[in-house]
N, C-alpha and C positions, 0 to 999 in steps of 0.2 A: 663180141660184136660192138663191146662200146669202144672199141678203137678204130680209128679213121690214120689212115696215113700211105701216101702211092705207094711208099717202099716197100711196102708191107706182101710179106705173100699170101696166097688165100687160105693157106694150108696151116696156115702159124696154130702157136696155143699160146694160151694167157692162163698163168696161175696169179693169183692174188692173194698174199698171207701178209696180210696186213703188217706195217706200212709198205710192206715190195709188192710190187709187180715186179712179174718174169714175162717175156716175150720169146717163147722157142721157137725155132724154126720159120724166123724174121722174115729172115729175104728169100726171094727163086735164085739168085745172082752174086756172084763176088760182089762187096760194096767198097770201091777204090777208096785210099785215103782222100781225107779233104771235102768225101763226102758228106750232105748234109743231109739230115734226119729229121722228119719232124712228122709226130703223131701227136693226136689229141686223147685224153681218158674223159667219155661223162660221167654225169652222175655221181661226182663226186663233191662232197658237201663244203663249202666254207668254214673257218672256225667261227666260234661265235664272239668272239671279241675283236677288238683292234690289235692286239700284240703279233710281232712281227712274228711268222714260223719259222721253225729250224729249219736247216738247208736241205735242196732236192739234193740225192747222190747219183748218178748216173755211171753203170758200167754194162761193156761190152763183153761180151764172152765167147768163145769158139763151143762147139759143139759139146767136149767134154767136163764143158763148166771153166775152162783154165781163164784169168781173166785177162782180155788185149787192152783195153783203154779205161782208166776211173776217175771220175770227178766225183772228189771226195772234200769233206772241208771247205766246201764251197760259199762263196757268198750268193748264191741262188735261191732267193729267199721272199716271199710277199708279204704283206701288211693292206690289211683291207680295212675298208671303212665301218665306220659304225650303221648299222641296220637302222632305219626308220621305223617309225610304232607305227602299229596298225590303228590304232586311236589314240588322242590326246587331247585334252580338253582340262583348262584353268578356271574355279569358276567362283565368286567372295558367294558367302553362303547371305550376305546382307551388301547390295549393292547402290545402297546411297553413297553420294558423296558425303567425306567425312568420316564415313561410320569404321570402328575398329572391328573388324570382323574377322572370318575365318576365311580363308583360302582354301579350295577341296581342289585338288590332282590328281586326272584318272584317266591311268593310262591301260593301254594292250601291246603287248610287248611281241613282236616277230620271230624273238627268241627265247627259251626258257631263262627265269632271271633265278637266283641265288640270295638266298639269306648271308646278310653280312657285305651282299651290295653295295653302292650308295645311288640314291636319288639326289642329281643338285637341281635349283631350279632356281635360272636368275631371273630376281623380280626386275621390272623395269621403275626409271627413278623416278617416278610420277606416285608409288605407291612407298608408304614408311612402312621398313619391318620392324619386330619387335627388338628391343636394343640389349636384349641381353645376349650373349654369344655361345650360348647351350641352352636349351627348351626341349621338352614333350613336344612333338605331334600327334595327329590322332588318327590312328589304323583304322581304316571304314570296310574296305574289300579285301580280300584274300589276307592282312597283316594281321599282326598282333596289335592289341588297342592300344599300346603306345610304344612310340617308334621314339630314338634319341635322335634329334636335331642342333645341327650346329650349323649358325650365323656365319660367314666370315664376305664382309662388304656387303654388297649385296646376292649374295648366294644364299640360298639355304641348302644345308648335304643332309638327309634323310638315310638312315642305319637301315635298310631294310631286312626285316626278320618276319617272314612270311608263317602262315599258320600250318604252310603244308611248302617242304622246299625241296627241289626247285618246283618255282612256280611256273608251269607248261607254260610253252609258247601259244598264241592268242588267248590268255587267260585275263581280265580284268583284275588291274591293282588300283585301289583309289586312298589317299591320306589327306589327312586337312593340315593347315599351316595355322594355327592361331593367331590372333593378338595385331594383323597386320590390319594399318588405316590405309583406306582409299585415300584417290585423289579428292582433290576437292572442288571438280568443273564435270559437268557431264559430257563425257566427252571419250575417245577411243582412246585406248592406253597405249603405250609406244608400248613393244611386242617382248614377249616372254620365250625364254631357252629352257630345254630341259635334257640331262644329260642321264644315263646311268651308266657308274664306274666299276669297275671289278672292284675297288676297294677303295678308303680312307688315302691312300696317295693321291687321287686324281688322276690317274696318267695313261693308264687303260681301258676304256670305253666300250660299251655294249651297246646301247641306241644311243641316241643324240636327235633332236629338232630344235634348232638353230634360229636366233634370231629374226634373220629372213624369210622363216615359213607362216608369219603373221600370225602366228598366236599372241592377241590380246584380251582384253576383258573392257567393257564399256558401264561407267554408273551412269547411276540417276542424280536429276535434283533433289536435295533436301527440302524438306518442309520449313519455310519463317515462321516462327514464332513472335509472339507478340506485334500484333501487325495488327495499328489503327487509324485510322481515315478519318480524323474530324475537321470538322468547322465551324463558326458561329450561326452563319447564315444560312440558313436555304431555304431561298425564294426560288422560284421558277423562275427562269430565263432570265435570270443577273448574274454576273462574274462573282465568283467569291475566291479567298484561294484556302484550296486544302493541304493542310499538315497530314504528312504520312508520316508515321515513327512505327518503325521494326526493329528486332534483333536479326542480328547475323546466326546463322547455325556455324557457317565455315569462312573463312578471312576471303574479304576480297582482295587479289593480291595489285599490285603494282599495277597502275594502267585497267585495272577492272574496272565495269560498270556496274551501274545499276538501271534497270529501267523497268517504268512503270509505266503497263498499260489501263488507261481510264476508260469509263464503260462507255457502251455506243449510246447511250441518251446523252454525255456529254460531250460536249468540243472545247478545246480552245479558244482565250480570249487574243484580242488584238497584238498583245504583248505579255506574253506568258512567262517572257525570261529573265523578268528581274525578280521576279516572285520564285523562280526556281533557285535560286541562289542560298536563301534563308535558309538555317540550320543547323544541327549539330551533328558530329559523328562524317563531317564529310571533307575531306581532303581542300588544300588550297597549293594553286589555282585550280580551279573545275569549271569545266564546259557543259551545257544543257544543251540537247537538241530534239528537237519538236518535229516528228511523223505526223502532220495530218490526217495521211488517209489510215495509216494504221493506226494510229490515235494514241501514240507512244510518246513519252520524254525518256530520253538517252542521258544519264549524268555521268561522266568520262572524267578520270585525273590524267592531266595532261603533265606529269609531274613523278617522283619516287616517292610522295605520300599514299599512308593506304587508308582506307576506309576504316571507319570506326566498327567496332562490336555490335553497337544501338546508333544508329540512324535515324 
């Protein structure tokens, strides 16, 4: 009954002995040459990878089996996509900026995956991986506690060697990436791909999420260190001007700022911008600009110098 097709007569029989189906007693009618044929099969499952299939063979036959027409050696042949995960998520186990941390990936896979797999997963170029070009990772869910990773650009390929293989479809697999440094701005990360291969070639795929499905990862600010606020003076209600000196935790790059906000008991004097100028640790030429109501100075390199370490 899982065949559909007008030609077909109601009286037919379907044997299935894997890979054939038989169709007896097709048509009510002589079927003229020229004529065209077409039935559907359900219910019948996809491979689970990308690799193109061997060719359908198709032949007609008269009643006592004898064969009238074969399409045989055929280029009749499909190649299907890679399946989408049913979950995925990239996540740094310490998410300051700056900080060298771990990377944990964990996915649920739509199809059973294989030990001897590979996991690639390209970082995006906002994040440094570790520079050597074979490393440990670290098997957290369903793997063995340590997985062989290898570097190449920016990819990482993960060996998967699961604890129990295959590892059923919608089963959670999770591993960490070590050693890799965030960005160093808080901010949204341009977006991460994750692939898995049947093997160490690359070349045929069992999931895939791609670029454009916007998996990324966002840090935090660091903490400044050494960050002091003095002056000689303070009187109430006179101008003075106060020295700020911090260290940097992470480089301000090219065209960075810095800005400091002052507390709401103070404001601004008449001319606050030759006094903003003084110092060390800061780029030249540099621009200062003064937020009243937010009660902020802006210091901007208008320039390809970068900021000092200690400020």
């Amino acid at each position: 009954n899982s065949f559909v097709g007008t030609s077909f007569s109601t009286s037919r029989g379907v044997t299935v002995t894997y890979p054939r189906i038989v169709i007896t007693q097709a048509f009510t009618t002589t079927q003229a040459s020229g004529t065209t044929v077409t039935f559907s099969v359900d219910g019948l499952v996809n491979p689970r990878t990308t690799t193109t299939t061997q060719a359908f063979n198709i032949t007609t036959a008269a009643a006592d089996g004898s064969m009238i027409d074969v399409l045989s050696a055929s280029t009749l042949t499909l190649t299907f996509n890679p399946s989408n995960f049913l979950d995925l998520s990239i996540t740094p186990v310490n998410a300051t900026n700056g900080a060298t941390t771990q990377y944990n990936v964990a996915l649920t896979a739509s199809v059973p995956l294989l030990s001897s797999e590979v996991l690639a997963i390209t970082f995006p170029t906002s994040l440094t991986l570790p520079t050597a070009s074979s490393f440990n990772c670290i098997g957290i869910t369903s793997l063995q506690a340590t997985i062989t990773c290898v570097r190449i650009g920016r990819i990482v390929y993960a060996t998967l060697t699961f604890t129990t293989s295959p590892l059923p479809a919608g089963t959670s697999l999770s591993l960490g990436v070590p050693n890799v440094v965030n960005q160093n701005s808080a901010r949204t990360s341009p977006t991460f791909s994750v692939t898995v291969f049947t093997s160490a070639t690359y070349t045929v795929k069992v999931s895939e999420r791609l670029t454009g499905d916007g998996l990324t990862v966002t840090t935090t600010p660091a903490a400044l260190s050494a960050t002091v606020v003095s002056d000689t003076t303070y009187i109430r209600g006179e101008a003075f001007n106060a020295k700020i000196t911090f260290t940097t935790v992470n480089a301000i790059p090219d065209n960075g700022k810095v800005i400091v906000a002052i507390p709401a008991e103070m404001s601004f004097g008449t001319s606050p911008a030759s006094t903003c100028l003084a110092g060390t640790g800061l780029p030249s030429p540099i621009s200062c600009a003064f937020d009243t109501n937010a009660k902020t100075v802006t210091l901007t390199n208008g320039g390809t110098d970068k900021f000092g370490a200690s400020i």
